[in-house]
N, C-alpha and C positions, 0 to 999 in steps of 0.2 A: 766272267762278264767284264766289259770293256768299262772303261771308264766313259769313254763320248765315242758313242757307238757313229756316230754321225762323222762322216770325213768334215764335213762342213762346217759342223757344229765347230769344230777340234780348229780349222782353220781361221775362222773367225777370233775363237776366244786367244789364238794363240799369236795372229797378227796384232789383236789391241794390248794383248799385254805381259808377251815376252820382254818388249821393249823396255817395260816399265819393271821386270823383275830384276833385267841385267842393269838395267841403274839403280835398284835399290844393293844388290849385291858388290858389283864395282866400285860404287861409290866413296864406303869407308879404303878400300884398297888405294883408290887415286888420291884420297887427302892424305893416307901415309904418306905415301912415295912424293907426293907435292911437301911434304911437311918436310920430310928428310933431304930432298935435295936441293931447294930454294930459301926452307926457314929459316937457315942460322945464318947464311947472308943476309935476308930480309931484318933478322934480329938487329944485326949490327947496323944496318942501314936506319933502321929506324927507330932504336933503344929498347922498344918491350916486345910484350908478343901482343896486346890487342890491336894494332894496325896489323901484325903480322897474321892472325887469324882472320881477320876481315878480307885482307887481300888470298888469302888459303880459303876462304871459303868461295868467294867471287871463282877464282881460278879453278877448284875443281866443279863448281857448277857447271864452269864452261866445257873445261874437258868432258866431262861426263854427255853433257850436252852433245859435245861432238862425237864422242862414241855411241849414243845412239843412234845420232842422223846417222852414220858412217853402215852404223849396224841395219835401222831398217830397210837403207839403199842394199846394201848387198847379203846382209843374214838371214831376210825373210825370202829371199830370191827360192827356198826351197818348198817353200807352200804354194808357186805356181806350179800349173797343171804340167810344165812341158819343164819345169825346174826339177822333179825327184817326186818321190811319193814319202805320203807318211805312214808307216808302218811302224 
């Protein structure tokens, strides 16, 4: 037995909220790599870490932000009818 016997059903649930799975899973991934490769500059620029996580949390909001736009413009292109089938 299928999970969502319905193509439609399946397309619907999975256009509102793919989106929203890969920025809960991404997310922690992008404040590492934002933390590793700008904090210990930002550390010294600014003396502690709480300006430094204020501006690490701003910044990966955005990133993240932008790899969803990025994502629904071209990663949902395969739930159209003439893009691929879901199987």
């Amino acid at each position: 037995m299928r999970l969502f016997p319905e193509k439609e059903k399946l397309k619907a649930i999975m256009k509102r909220w793919l989106p929203l799975l890969f920025a809960v899973a991404w997310t922690p991934m992008v404040w590492m790599l934002l933390a590793a490769l700008i904090g210990p500059l930002m550390v010294r620029l600014f003396g502690s870490w709480q300006p430094v996580v204020a501006v690490l949390v701003v910044s990966t909001a955005l990133v993240t932000g932008g790899m969803i736009a990025v994502f629904r413009r071209y990663g949902l292109k395969i739930f159209e009818e003439k893009g691929g089938s879901i199987n």
